[in-house]
KEDRENNU-194355 format. One record per residue: x, y, z of N, C-alpha, C, O in turn; residue number from 1. Coordinates in pm, 1 decimal, decimal comma, padded with zeros to 6 digits. Example, Ala and Ser with C-alpha at 12.3 -4.5 7.8 and 13.67 -1.06 7.14 Angstrom:
n.px n.py n.pz ca.px ca.py ca.pz c.px c.py c.pz o.px o.py o.pz pos
01319,0 -00569,0 00780,0 01230,0 -00450,0 00780,0 01320,0 -00330,0 00780,0 01423,6 -00331,9 00846,5 1
01285,0 -00225,0 00708,0 01367,0 -00106,0 00714,0 01290,0 00003,0 00787,0 01340,9 00113,8 00803,9 2
***
This chain:
n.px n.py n.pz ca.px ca.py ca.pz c.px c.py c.pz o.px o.py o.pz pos
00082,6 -00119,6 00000,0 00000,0 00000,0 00000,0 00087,0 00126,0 00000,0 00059,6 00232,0 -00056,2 1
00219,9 00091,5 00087,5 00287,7 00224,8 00070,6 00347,1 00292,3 -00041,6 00368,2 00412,3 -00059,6 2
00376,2 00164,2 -00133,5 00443,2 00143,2 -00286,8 00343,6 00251,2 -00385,1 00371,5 00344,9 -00459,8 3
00222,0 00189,4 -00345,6 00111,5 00246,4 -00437,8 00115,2 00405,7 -00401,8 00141,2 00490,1 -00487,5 4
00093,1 00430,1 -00297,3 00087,4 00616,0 -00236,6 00223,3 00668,1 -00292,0 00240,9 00772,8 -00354,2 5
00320,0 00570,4 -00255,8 00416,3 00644,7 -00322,2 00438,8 00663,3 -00445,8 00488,0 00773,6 -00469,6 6
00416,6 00578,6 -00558,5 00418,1 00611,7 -00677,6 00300,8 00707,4 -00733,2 00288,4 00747,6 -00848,9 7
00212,5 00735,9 -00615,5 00056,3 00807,7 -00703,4 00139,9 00963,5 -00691,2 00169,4 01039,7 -00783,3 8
00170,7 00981,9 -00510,0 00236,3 01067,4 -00501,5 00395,8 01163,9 -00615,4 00414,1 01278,2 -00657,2 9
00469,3 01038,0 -00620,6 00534,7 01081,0 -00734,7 00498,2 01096,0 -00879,9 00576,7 01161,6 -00948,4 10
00414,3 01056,3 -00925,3 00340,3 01081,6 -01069,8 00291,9 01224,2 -01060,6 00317,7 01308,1 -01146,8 11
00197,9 01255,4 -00917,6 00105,8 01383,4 -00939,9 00267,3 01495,7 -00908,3 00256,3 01609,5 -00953,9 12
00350,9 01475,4 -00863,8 00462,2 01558,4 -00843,0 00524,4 01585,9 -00952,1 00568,3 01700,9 -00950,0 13
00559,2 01498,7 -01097,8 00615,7 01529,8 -01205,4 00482,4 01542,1 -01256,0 00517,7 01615,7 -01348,1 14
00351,2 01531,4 -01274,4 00327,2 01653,8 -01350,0 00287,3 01777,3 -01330,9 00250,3 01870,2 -01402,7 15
00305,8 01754,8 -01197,7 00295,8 01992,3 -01174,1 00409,1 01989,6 -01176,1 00428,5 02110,9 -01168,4 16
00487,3 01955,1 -01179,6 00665,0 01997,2 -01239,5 00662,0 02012,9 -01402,7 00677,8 02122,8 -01455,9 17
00642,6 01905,4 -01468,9 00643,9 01931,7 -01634,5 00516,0 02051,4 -01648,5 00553,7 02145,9 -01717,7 18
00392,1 02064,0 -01603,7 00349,2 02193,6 -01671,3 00359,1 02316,9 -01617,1 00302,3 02417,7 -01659,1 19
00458,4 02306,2 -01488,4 00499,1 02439,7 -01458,9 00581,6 02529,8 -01496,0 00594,7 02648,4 -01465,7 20
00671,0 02415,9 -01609,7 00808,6 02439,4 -01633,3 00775,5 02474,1 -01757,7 00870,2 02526,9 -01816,0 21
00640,3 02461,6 -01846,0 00623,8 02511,2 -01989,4 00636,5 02700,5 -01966,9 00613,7 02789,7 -01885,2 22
00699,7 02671,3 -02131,2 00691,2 02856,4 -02188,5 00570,6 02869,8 -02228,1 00522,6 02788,4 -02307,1 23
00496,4 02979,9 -02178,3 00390,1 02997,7 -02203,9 00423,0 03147,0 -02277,4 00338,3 03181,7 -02359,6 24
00493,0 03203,1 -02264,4 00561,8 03333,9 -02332,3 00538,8 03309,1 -02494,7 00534,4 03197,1 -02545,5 25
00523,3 03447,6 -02574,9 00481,2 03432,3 -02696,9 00519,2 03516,4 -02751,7 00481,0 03618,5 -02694,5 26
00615,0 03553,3 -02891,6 00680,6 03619,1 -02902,8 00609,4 03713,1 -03010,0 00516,1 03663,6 -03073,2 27
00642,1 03829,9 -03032,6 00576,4 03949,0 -03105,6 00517,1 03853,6 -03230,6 00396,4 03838,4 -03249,2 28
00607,8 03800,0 -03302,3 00603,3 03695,9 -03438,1 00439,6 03651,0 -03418,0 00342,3 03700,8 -03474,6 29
00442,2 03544,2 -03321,9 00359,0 03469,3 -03289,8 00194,7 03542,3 -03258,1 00084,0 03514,2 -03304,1 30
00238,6 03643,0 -03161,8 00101,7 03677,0 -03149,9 00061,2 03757,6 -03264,1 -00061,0 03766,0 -03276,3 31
00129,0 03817,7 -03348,8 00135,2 03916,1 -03474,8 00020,7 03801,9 -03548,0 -00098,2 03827,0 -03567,6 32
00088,0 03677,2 -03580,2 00004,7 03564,5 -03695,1 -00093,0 03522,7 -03624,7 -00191,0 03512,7 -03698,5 33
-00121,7 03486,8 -03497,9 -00241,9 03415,1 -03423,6 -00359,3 03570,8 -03445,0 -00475,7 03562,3 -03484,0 34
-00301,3 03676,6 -03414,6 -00378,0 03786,1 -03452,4 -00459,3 03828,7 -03576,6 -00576,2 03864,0 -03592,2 35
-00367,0 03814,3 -03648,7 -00430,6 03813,9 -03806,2 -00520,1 03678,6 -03859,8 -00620,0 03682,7 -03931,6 36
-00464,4 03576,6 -03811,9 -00562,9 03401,4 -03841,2 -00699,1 03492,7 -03792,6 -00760,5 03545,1 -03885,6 37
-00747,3 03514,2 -03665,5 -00841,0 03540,8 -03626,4 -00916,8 03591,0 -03693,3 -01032,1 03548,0 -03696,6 38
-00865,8 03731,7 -03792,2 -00948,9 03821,2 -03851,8 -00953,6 03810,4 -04000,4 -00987,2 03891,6 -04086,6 39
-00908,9 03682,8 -04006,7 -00910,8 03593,3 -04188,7 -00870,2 03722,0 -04203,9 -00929,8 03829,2 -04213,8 40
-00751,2 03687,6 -04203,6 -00612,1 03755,7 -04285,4 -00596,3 03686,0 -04435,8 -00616,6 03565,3 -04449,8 41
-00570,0 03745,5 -04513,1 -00506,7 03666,7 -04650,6 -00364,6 03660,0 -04611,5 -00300,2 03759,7 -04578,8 42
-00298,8 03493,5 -04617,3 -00203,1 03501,6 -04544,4 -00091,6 03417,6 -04680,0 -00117,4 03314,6 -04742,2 43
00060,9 03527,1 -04694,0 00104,7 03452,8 -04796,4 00286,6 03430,3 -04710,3 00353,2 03510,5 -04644,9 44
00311,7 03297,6 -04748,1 00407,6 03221,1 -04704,8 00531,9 03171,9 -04786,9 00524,9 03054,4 -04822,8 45
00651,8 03246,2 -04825,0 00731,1 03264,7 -04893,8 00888,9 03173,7 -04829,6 00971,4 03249,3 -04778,3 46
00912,7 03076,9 -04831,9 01013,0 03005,3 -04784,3 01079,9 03016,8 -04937,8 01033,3 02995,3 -05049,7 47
01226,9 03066,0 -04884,3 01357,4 03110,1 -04984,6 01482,6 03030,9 -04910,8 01488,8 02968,4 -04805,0 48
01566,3 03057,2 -04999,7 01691,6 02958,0 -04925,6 01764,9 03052,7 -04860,8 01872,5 03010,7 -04818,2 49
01734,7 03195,1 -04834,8 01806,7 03286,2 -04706,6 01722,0 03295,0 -04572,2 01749,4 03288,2 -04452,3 50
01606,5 03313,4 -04647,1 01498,2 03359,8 -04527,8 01337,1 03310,2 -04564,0 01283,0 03243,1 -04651,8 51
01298,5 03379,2 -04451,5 01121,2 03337,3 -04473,3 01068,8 03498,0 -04449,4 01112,9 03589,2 -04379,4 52
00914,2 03483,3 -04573,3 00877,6 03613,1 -04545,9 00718,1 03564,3 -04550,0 00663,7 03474,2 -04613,8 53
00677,2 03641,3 -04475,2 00542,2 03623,2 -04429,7 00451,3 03764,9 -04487,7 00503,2 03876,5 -04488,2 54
00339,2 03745,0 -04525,3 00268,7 03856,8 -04530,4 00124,2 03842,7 -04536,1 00073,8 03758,8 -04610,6 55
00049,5 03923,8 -04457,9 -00105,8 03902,7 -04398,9 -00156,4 04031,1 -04452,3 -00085,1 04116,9 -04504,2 56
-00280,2 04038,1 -04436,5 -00319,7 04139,5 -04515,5 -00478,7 04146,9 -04458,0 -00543,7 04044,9 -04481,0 57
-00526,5 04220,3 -04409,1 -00699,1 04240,3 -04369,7 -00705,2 04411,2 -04467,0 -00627,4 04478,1 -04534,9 58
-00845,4 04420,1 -04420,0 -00872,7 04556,3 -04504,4 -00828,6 04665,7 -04427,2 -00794,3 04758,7 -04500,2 59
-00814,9 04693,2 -04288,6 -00719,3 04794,2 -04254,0 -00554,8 04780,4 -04185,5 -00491,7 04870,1 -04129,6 60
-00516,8 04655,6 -04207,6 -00405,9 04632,5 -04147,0 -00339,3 04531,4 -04224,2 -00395,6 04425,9 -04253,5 61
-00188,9 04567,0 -04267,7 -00092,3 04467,1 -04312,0 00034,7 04442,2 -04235,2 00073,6 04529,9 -04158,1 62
00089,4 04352,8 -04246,5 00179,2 04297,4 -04145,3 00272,6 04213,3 -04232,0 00242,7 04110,3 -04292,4 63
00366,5 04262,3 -04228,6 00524,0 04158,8 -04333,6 00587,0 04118,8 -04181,1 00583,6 04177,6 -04073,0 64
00644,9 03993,0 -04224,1 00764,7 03915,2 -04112,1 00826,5 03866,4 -04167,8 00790,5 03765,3 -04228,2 65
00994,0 03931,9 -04177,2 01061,6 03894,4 -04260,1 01202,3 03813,0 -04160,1 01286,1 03868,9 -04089,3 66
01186,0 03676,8 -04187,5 01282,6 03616,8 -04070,2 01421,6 03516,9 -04181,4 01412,4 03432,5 -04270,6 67
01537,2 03585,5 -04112,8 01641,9 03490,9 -04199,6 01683,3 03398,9 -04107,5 01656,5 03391,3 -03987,6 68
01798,3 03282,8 -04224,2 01860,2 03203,1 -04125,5 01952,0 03202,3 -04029,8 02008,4 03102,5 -03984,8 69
01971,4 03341,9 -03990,3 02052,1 03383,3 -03914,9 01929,8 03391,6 -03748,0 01972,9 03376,3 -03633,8 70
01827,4 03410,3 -03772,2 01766,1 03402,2 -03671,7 01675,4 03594,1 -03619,6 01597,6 03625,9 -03529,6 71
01745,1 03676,1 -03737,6 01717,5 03790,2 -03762,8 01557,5 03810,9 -03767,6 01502,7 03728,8 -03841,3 72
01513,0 03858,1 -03735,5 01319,8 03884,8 -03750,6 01303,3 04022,0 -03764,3 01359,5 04086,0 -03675,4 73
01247,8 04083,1 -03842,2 01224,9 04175,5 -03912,6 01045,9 04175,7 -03872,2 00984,7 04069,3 -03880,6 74
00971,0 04309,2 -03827,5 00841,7 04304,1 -03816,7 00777,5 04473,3 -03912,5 00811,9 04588,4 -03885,7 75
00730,0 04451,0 -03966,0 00664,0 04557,6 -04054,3 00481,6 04555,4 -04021,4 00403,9 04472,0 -04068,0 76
00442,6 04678,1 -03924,0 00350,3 04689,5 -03921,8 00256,5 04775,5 -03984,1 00270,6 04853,8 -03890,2 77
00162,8 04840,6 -04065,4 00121,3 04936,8 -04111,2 -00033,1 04927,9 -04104,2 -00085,9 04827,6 -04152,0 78
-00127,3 05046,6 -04035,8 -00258,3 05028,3 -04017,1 -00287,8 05094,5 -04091,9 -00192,8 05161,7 -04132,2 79
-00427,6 05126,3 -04163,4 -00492,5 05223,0 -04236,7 -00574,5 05253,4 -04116,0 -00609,4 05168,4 -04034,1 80
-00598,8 05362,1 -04111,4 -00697,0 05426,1 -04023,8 -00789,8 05563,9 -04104,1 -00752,0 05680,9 -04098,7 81
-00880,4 05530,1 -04155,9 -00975,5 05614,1 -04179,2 -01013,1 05785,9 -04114,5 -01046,9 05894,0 -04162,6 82
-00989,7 05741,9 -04009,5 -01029,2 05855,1 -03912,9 -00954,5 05975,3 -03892,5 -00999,3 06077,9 -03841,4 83
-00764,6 05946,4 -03962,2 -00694,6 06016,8 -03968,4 -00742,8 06148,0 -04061,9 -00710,2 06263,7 -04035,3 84
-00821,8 06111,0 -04170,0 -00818,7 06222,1 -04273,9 -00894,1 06331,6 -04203,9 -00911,8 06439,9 -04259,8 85
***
């Protein structure tokens, strides 16, 4: 019986250890594309043999991500805003 407590005990201990220890952090990149998916972005996906370029597009907002193999990330944001004129 003690075998059993002890192994229940150690199971429930590694896993609030493994999901405490996740990155839950999200980097500009990431929330930039989960942002645009949402708002059916037209989304175009350009893999080259230097880099990758990304580009989304809604009716007031475009967004380029231009990432090389160096690990370089490049973010281009530009809104249209109506309200300016």
């Amino acid at each position: 019986m003690k075998k059993v407590i002890f192994m229940s005990f150690m199971a429930l201990f590694m896993a609030i250890s493994l999901t405490s220890c996740r990155d839950e952090n999200k980097t500009q990149k990431e929330e930039l594309i989960e942002e645009m998916q949402e708002k059916d972005a037209d989304i175009e996906v350009k893999d080259r043999a230097n880099d990758t370029k990304i580009k989304m597009e809604t009716e007031d907002k475009k967004v380029k991500i231009k990432e090389g193999d160096d690990g370089d990330t490049k973010i281009k944001v530009k809104e249209d805003n109506p309200d300016d004129m």
